[in-house]
Each structure stands twice: as C-alpha cells, then as structure tokens.
N, CA and C of each residue as an Amber inpcrd file, in Angstrom:
protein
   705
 125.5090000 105.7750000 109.5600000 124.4250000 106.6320000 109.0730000
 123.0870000 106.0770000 109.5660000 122.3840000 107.0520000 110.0880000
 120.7410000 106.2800000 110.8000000 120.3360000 105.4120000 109.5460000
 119.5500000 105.1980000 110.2050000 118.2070000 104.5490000 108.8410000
 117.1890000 105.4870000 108.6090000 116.8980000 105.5770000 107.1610000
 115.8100000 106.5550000 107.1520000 114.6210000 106.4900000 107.8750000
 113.8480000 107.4300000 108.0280000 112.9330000 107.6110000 109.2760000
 111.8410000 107.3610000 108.6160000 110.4210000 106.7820000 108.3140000
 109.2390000 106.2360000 107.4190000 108.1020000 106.5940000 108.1680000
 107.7550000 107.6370000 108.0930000 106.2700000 107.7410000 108.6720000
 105.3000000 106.9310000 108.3050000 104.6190000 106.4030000 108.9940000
 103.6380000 105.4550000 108.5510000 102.0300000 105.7510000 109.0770000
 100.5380000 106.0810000 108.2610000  99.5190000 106.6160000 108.8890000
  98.9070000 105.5150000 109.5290000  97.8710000 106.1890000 110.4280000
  97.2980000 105.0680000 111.1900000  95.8750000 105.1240000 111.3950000
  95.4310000 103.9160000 111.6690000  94.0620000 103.8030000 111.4290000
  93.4560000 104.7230000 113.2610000  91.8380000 105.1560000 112.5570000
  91.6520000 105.8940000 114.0140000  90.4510000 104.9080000 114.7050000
  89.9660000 104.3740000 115.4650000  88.8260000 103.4910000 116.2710000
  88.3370000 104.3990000 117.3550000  87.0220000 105.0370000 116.8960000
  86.4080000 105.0930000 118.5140000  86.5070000 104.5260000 119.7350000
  86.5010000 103.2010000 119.1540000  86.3660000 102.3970000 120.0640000
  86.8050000 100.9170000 119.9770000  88.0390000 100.7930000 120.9540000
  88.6490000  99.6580000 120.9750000  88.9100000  99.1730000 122.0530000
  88.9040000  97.5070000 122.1730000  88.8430000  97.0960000 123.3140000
  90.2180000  96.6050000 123.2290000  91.1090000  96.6170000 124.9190000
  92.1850000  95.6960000 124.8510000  92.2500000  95.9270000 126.2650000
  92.5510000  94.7130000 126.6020000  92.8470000  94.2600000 128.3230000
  91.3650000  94.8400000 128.5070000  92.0130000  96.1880000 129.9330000
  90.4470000  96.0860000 130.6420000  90.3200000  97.7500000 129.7880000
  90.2490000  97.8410000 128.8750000  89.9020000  99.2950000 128.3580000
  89.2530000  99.3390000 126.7460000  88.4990000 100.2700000 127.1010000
  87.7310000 100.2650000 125.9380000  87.5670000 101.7660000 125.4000000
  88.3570000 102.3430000 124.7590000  88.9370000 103.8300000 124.6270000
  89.2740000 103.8710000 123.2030000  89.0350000 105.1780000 122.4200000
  88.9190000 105.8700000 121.0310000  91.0020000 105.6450000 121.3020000
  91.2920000 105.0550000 119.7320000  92.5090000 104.5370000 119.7230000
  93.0670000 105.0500000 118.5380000  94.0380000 105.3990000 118.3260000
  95.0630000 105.3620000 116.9720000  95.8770000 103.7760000 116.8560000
  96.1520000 103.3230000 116.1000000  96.7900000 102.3340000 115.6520000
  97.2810000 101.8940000 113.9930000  97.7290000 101.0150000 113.8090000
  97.9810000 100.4620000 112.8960000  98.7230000  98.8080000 112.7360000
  97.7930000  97.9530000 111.8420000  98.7740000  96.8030000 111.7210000
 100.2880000  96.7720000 111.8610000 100.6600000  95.5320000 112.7030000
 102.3160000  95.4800000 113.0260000 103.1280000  95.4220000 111.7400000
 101.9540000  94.6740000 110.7620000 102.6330000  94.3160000 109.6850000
 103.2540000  96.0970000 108.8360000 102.7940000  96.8670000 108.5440000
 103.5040000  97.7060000 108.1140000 104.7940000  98.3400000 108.8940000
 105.2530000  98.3340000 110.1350000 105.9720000  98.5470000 110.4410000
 107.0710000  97.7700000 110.4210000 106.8620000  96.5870000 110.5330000
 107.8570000  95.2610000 110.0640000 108.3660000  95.3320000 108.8710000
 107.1830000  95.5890000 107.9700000 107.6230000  95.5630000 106.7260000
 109.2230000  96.3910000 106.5800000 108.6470000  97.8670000 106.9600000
 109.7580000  99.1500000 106.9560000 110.7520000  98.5490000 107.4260000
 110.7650000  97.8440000 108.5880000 111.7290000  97.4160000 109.0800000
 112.3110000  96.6350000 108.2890000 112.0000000  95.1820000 108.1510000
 112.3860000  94.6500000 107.0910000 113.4020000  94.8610000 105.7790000
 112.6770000  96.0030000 104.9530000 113.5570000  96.9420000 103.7640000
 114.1200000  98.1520000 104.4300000 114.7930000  97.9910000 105.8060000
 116.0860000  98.7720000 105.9310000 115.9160000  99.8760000 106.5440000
 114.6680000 100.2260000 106.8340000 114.2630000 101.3840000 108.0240000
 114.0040000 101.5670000 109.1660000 113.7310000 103.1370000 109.4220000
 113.1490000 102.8320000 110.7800000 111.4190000 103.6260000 110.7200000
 110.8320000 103.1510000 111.4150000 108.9860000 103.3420000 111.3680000
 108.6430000 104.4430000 112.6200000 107.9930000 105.0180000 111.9100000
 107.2890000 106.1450000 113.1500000 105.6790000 106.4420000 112.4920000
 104.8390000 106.1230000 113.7250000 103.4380000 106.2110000 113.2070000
 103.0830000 107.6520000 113.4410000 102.1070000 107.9490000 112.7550000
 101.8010000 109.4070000 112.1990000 100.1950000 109.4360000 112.6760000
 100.1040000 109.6270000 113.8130000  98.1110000 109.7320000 114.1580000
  97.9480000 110.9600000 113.5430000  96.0620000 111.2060000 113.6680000
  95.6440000 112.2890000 112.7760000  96.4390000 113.4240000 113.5300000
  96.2010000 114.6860000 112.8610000  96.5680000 116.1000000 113.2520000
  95.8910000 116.9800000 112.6860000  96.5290000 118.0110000 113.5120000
  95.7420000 119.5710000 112.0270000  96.1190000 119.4130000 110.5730000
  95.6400000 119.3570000 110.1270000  95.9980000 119.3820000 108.4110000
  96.9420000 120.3090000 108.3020000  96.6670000 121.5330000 108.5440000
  97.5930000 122.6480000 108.3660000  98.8740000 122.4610000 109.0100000
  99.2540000 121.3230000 109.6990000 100.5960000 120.7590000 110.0730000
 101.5340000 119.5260000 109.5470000 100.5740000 119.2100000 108.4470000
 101.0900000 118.3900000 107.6310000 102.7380000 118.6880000 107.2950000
 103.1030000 120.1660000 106.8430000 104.0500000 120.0770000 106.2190000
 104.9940000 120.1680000 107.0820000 105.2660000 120.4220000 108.5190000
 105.8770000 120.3720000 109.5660000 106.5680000 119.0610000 109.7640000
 105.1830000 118.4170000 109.7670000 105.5790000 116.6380000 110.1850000
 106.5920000 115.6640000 109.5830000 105.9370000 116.1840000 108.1020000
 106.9760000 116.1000000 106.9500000 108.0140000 116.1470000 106.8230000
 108.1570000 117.6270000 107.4530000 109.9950000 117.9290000 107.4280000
 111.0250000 117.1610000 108.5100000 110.0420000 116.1680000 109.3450000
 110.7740000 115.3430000 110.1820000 110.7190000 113.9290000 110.4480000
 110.1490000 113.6090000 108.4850000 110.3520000 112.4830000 108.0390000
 111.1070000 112.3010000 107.1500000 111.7300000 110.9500000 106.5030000
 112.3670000 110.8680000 105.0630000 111.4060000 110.1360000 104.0370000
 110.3330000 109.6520000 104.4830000 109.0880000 109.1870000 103.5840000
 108.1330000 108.6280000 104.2680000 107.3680000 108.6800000 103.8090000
 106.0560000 108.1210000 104.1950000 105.1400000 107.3680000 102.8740000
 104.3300000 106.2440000 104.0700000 103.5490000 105.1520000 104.0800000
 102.2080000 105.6010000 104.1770000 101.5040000 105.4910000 103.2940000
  99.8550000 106.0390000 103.7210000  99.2120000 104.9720000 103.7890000
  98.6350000 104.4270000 104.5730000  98.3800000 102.8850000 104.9860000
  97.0810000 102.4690000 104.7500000  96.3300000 101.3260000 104.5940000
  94.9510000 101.4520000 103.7790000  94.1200000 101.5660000 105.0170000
  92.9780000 101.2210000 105.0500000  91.9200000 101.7660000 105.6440000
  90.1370000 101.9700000 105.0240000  89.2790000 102.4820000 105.9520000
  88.2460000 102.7620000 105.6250000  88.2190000 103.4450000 104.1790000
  86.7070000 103.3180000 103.4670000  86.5680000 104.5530000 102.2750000
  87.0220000 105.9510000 102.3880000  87.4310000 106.5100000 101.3250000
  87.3830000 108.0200000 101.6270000  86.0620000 108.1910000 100.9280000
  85.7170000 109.6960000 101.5950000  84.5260000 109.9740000 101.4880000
  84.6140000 110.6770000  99.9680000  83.1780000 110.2810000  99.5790000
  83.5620000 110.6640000  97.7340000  83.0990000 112.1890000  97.8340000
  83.1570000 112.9390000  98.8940000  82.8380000 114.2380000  98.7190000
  84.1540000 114.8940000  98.3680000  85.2960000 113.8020000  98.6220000
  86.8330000 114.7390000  97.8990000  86.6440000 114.3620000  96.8630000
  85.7750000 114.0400000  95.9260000  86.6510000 113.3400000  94.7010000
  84.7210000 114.1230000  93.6740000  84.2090000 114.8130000  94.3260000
  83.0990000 115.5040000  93.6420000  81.6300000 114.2600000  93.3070000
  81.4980000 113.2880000  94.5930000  80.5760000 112.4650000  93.6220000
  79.6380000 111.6140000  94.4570000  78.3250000 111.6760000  94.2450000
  77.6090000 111.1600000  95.0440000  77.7110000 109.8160000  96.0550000
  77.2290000 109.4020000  97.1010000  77.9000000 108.2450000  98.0040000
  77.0140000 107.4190000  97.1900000  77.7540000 106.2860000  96.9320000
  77.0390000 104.8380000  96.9400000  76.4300000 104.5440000  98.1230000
  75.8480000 103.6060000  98.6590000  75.0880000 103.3210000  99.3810000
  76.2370000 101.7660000  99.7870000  77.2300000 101.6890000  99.1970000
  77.9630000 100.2120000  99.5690000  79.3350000 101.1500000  99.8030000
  79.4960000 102.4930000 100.1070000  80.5260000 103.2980000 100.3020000
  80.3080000 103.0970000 101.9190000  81.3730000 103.2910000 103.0230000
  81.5840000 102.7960000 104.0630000  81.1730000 104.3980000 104.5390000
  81.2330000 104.4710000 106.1890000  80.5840000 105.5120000 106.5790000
  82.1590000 106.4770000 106.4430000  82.1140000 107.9460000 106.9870000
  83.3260000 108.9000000 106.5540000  83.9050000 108.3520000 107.7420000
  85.0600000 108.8000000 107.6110000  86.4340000 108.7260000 108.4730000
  86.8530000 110.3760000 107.7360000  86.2500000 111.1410000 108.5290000
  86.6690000 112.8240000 107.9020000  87.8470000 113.3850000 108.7120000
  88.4330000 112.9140000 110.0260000  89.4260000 113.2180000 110.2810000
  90.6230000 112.9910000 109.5790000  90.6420000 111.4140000 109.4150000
  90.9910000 110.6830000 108.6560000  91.7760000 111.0760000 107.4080000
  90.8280000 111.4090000 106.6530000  90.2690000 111.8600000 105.4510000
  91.2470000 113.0080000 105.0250000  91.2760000 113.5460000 105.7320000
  91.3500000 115.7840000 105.6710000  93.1780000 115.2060000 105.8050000
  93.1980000 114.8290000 106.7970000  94.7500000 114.1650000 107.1530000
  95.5200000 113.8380000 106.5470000  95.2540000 112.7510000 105.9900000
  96.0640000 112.0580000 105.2540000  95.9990000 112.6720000 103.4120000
  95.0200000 113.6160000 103.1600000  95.0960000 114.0440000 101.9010000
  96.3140000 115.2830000 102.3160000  95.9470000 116.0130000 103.2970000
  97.0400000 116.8910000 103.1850000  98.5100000 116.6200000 103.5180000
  98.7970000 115.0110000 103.9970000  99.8080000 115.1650000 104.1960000
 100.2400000 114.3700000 102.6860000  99.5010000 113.8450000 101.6780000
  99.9280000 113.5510000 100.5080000  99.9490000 114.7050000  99.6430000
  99.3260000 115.5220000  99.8400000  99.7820000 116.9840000  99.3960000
 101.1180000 117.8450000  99.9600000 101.7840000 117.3420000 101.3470000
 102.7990000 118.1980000 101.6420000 103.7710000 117.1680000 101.7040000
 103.4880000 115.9680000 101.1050000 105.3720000 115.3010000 100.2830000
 105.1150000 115.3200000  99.2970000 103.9260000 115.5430000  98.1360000
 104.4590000 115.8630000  96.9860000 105.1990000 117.4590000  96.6330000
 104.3140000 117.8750000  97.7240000 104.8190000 119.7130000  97.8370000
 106.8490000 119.7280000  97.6230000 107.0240000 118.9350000  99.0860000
 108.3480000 118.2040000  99.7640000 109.1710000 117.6400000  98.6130000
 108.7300000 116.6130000  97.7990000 109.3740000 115.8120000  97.0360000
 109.9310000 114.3620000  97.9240000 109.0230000 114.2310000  99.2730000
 109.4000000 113.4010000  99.8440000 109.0260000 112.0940000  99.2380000
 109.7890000 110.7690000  99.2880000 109.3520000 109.4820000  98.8170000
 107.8260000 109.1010000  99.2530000 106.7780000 108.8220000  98.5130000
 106.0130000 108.0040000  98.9680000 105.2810000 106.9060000  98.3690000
 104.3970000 106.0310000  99.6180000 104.0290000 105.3400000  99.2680000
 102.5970000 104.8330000  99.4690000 101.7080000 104.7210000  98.9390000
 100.1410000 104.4600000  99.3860000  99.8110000 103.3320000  98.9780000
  99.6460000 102.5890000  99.9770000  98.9600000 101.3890000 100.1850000
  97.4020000 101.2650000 100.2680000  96.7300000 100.4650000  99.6580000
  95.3000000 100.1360000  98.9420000  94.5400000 101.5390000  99.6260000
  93.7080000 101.8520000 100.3200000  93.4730000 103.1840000 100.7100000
  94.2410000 104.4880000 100.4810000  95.8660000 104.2800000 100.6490000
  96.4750000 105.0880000 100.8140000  97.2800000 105.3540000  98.9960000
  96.2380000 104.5870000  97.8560000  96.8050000 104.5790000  97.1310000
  95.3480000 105.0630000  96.1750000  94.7460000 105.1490000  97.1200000
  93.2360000 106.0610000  96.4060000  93.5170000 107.0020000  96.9720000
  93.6890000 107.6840000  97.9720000  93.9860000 108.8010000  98.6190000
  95.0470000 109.8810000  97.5030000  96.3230000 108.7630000  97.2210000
  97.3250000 109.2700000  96.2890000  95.9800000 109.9840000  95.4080000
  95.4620000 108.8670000  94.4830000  94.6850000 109.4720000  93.2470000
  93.7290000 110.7230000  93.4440000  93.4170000 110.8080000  94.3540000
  91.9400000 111.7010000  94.8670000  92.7830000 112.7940000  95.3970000
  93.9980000 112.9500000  95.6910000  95.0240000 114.0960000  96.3810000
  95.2430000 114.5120000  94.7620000  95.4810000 114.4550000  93.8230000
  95.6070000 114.4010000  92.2250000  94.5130000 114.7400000  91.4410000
  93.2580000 115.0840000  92.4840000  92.3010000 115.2640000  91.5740000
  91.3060000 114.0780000  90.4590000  91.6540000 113.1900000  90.5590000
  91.3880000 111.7930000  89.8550000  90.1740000 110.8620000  91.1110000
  89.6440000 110.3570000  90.2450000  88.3050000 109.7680000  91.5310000
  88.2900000 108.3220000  91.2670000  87.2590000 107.7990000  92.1230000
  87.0730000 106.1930000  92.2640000  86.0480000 105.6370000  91.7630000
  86.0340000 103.8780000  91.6490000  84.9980000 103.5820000  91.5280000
  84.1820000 103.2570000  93.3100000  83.6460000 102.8870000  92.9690000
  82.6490000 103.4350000  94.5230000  82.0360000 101.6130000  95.2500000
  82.0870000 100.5480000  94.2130000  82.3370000  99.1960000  94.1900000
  82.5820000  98.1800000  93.3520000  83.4560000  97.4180000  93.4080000
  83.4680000  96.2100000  92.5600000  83.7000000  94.8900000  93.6470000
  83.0730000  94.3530000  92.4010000  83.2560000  93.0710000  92.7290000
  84.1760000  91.8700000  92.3970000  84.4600000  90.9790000  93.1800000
  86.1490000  90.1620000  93.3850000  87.1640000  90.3250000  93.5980000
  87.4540000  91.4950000  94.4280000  88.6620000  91.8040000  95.0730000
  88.2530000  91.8760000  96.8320000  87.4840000  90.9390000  97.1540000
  87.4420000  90.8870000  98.3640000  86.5300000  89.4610000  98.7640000
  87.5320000  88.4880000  99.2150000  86.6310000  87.1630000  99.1350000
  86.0380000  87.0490000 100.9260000  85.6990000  87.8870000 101.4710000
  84.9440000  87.4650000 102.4980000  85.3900000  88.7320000 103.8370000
  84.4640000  89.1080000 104.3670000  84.9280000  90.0410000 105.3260000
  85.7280000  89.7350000 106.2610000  87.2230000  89.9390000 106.3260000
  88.1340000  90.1730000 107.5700000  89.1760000  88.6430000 106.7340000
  89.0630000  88.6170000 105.5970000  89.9130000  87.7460000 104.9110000
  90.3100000  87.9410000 103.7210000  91.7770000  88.0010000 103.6560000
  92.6670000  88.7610000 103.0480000  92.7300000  87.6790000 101.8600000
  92.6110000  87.8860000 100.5730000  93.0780000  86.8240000  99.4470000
  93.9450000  87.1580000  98.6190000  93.7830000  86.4800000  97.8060000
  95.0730000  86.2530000  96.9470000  94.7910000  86.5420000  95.0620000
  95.6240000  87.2780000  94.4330000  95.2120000  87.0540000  92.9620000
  96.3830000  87.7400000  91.9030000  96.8630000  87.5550000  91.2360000
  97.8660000  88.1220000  90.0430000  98.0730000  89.2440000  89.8860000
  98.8870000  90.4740000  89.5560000  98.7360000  91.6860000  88.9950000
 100.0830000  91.6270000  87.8890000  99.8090000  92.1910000  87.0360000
 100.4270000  92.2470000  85.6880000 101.0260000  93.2190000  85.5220000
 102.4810000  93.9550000  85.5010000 103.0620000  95.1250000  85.6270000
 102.9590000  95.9180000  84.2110000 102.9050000  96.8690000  84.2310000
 102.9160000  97.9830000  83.0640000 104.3770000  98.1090000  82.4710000
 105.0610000  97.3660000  81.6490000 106.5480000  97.1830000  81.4930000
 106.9670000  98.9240000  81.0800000 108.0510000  99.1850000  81.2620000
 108.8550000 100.2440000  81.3100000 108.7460000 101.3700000  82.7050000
 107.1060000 100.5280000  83.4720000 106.7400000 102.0100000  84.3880000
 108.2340000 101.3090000  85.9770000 108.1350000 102.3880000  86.7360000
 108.8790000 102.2090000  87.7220000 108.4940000 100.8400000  88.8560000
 107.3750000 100.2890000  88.8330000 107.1320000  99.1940000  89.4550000
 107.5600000  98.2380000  88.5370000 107.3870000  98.3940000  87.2120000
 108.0980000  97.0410000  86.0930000 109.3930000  97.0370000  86.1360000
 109.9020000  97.7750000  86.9800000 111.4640000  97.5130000  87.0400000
 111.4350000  96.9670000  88.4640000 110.8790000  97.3900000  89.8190000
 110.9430000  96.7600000  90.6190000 110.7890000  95.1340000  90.9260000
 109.4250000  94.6100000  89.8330000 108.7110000  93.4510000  90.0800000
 108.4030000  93.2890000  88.8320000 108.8600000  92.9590000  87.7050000
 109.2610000  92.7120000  86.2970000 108.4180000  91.4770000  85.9660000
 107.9990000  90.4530000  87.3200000 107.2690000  89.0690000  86.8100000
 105.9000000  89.5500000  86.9910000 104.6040000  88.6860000  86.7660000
 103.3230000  88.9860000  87.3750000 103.2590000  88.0460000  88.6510000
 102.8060000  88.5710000  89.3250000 102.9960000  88.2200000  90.9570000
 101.4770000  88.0860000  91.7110000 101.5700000  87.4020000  92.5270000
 100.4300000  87.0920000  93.6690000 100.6560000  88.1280000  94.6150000
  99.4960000  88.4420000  94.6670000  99.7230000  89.7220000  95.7400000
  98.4750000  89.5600000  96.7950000  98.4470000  89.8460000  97.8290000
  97.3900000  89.9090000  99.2300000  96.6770000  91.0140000  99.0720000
  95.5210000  90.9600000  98.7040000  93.9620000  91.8640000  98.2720000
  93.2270000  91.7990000  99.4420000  92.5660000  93.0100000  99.1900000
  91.2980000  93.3390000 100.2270000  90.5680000  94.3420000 100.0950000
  89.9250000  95.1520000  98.8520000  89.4980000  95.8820000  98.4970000
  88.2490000  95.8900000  97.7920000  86.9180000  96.9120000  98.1780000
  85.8390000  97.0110000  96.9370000  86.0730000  98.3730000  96.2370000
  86.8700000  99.3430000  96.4430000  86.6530000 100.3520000  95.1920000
  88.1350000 100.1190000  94.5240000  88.3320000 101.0150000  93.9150000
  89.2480000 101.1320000  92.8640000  89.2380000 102.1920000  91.8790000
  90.2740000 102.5310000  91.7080000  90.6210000 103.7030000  90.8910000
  89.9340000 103.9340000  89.5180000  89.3390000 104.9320000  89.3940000
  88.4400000 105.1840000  88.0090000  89.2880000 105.9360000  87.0760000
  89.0040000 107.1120000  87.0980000  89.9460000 108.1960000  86.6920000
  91.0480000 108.7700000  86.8450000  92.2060000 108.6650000  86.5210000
  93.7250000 108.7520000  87.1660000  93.9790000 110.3050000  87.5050000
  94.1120000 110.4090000  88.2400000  94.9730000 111.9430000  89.0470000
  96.0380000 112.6190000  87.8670000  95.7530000 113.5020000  88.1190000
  96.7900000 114.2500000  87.1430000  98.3180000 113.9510000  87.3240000
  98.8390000 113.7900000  86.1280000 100.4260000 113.1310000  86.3860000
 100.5560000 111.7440000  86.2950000  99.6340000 110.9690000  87.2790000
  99.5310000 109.2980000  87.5320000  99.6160000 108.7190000  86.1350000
 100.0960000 107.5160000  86.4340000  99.9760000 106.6640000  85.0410000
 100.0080000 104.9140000  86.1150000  98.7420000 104.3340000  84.9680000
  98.4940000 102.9990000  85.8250000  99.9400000 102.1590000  85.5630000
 100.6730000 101.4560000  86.3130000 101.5400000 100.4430000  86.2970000
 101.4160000  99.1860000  86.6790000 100.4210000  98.7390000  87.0000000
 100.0050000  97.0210000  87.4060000  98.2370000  97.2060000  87.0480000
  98.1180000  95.6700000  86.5460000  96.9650000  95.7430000  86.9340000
  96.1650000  94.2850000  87.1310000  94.8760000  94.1900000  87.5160000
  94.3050000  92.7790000  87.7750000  94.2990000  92.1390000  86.4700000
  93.8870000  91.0250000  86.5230000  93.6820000  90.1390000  85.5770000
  91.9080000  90.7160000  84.5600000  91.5150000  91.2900000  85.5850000
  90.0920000  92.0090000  84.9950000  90.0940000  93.6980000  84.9450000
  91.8960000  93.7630000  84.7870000  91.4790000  95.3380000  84.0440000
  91.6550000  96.3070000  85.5060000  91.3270000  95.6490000  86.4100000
  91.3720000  96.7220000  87.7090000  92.8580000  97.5330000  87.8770000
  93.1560000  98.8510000  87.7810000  94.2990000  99.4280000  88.5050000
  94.3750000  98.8520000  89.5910000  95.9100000  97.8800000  89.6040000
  96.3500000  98.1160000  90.7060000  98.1830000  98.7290000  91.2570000
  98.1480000  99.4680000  90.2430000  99.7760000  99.6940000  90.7250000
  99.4000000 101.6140000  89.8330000  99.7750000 102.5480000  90.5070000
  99.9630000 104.1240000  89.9000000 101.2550000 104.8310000  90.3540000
 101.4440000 105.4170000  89.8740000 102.5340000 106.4920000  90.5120000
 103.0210000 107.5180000  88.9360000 104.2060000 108.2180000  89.3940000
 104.1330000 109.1210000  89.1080000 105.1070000 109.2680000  87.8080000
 105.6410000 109.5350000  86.6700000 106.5400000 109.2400000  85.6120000
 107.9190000 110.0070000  85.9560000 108.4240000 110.2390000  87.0290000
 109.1980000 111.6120000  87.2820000 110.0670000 111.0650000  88.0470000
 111.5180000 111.2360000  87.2710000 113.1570000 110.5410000  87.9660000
 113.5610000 111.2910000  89.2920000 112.9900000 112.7990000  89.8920000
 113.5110000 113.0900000  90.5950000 111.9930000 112.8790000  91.7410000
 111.1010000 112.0390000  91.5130000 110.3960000 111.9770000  92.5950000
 109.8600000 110.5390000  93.0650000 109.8140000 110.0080000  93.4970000
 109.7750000 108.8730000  94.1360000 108.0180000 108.7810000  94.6120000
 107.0250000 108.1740000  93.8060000 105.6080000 108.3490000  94.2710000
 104.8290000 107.3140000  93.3760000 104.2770000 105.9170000  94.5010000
 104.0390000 105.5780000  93.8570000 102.7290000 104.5380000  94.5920000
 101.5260000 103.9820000  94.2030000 100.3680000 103.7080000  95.1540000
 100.4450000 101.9700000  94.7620000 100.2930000 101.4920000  95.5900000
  99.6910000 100.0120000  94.8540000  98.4460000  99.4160000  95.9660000
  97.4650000  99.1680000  95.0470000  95.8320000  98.4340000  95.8860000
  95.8830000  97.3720000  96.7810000  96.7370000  96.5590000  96.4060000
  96.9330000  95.4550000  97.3960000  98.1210000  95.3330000  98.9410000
  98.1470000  95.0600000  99.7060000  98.6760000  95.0340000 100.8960000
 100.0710000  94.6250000 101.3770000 100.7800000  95.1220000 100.8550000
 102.3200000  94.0150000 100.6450000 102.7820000  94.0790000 102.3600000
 102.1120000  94.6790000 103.1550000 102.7560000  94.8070000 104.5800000
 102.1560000  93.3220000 105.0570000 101.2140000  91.8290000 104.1780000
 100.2090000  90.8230000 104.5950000 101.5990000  90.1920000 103.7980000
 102.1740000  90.6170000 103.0390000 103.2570000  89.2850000 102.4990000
 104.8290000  89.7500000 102.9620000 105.8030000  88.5350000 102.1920000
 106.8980000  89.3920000 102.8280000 108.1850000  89.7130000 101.8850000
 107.4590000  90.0440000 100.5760000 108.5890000  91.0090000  99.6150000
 108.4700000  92.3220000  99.7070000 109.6480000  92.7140000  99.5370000
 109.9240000  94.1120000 100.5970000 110.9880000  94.7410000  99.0840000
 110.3400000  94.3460000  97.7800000 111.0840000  95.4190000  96.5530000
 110.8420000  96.4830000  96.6170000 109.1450000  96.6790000  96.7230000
 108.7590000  97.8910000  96.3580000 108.6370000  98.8450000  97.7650000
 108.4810000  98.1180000  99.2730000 109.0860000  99.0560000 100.4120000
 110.6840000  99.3490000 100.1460000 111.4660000  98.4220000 100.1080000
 112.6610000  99.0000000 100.0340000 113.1950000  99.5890000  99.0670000
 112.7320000 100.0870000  98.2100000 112.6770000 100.9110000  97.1930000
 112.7400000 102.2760000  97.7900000 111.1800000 102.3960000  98.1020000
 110.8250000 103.7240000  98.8520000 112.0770000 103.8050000 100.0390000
 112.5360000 102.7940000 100.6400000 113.4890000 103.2930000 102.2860000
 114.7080000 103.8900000 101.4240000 115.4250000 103.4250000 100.1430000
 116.3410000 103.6770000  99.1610000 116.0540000 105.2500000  98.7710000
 115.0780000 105.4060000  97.9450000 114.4580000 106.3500000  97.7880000
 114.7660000 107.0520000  98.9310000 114.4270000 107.3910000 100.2290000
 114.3730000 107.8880000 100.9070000 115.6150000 108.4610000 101.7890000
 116.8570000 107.1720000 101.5890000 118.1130000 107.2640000 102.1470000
 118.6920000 108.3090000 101.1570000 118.2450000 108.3600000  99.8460000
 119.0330000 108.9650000  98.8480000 118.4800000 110.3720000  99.0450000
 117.0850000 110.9610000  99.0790000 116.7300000 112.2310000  99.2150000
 117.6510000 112.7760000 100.4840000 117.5770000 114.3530000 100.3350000
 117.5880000 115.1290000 101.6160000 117.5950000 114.9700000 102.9000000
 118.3180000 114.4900000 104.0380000 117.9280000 114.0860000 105.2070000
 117.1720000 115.5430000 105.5090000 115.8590000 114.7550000 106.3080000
 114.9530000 116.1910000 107.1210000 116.0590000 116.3390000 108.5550000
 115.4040000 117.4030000 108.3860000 116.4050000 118.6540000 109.2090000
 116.5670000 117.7260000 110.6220000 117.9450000 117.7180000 111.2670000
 117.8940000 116.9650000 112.7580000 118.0680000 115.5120000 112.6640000
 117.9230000 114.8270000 111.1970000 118.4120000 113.5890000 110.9260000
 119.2990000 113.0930000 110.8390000
C-alpha cells in the first residue's frame, strides 16, 4: 500500500539567492519534509495557486501541512495592523486560507504549524494577538520552552507529558475560531496547541515547530490519520 501523500505549503521569496541566481522562489525548510518522512509518509510541496483551485489540489492529497511563515495580514481576521505586524504575504495569505477551507470542506487530515496554525484559527473566523513578548529569543534563532497539554483534548493523548518544544513566534492566538478548543499551552497562558473536538475529523494547529525537533507523535498521527481516511482519487 503507498504511503499517504502530505501536502506540505511553502514559503514564497522574491528574492533568493543560490549558486549564481537570484530569482522569486517557492520553497520550504527540509525539515518539514523529513519530518513527513520520518512518521511514515510521503511529502509533496504545494506552491501558491488560484485559490479557487484549492479544492482540486486537495483531492490529490491525503493531508496536509500548513507550514509557518510570515504574518497573516490582520485584514482576514477584521483588525487594524500593528505596526510590529510583518509586511503582507497576500498571495500567500488568500492560498493557504482557502486551502484550509477546502480540507475542512474535504474532511482531509490536517495540520498547521505556528503560522499555519493561526491561519487554522483565522480560516474559523477567530483572530490574533498582533505581538507578544518571549516566544522569540533573537532573530533567526529558534528556542526552547514547555507547553502543558489540555488533558482529555486529542494532543493530551498524543503527548500526555509537558514537553520542550522549538519556538519562534510573536503573535498568537486571541480569540478561538469557531469549533477550536485550546489543547496546550505556554507556561504564561499563551495557546499553543488548537484543533478541533470531532472523532471523524482529524484537525489540529500547534505554535511551535516540531519539523526543528525530532518527535514525530503528533506528524505521525496526522500520516495515520491520513492512511485511515479515503484514498484521493488515483492513490
């Protein structure tokens, strides 16, 4: 039987240099694809598209990874920019909300990672905070700090201890998305674990970066999740 297929989103760069070229790039850290790999899958990166093709793409995945990244712009979420809010990524943006709108449509497994787990909330109607402070000890350096699971939610069964997890974030979830319920959180109260209360759907966000460490419960969960749903059509 294949391995399930894991779409994974990717970051977009105007402008990136490598060897002798310096050209507008799609990419994404190796580490999320390893990860997938790792918990039993197989990885396919997902660059932007038409929104309105989201649900296409979908149907020729078995789950998807919404991977972190720049701010979203708080014009999805109804609310003035901070001035410590990062500039838009509106391709970006439009993208990756609709394709978290066409696997919940789907019932496909997913999973949103620190960006891709505000995206979850703000696809839900639920908004952010816009900055905090101590979840990010220095620019382009990833740290370290506790999260405390919400016992009975679906991550307290995955990761049942409180755990060190790899951070890199200034906003954070304010208001929860309709449906969401928080399941981890910092030592100061910050959401960091959401998803969804529902046995036949598999959806679930966490703030910190697990593709920077190398426990693979809560990816291989989702690849499980994913082996068990519906193969998309041609799989």
């Amino acid at each position: 039987m294949p391995r399930p297929l894991i779409g994974i989103t990717t970051y977009v760069e105007e402008s990136t240099r490598f060897r002798v070229w310096d050209v507008p790039t799609s990419l994404t850290p190796s580490g999320y694809y390893e990860l997938v790999q790792a918990a039993g899958g197989a990885a396919v990166l997902l660059p932007p598209d038409e929104p309105g093709t989201a649900a296409e793409v979908l149907g020729r995945v078995d789950g998807l990874v919404v991977a972190g990244g720049p701010d979203l712009d708080p014009v999805h979420y109804a609310a003035a920019r901070d001035p410590r809010t990062g500039p838009p990524a509106t391709q970006r943006d439009e993208w990756e909300l609709a394709l978290v709108g066409a696997a919940l449509a789907a019932g496909r497994p997913l999973l949103g990672i620190c960006r891709g787990m505000q995206a979850l909330n703000v696809a839900l109607g639920g908004t952010l905070v816009q900055h905090i402070e101590g979840h990010v000890e220095a620019p382009g350096v990833m740290s370290w700090h506790p999260v405390r699971p919400v016992p009975g939610t679906r991550y307290a069964e995955l990761v049942p201890e409180e755990a060190e997890v790899p951070t890199y974030h200034h906003q954070a979830v304010d208001r929860l998305g309709h449906g969401l319920i928080a399941s981890a959180h910092a030592m100061d109260g910050t959401v960091e674990a959401i998803e969804l209360p529902d046995p036949d759907r598999w959806v679930v966000g966490v703030q910190w970066h697990p593709e920077r460490d190398k426990d693979t419960r809560v990816l291989g969960a989702l690849v499980a999740a994913a082996a068990a749903h519906t193969p998309a059509p041609g799989r």
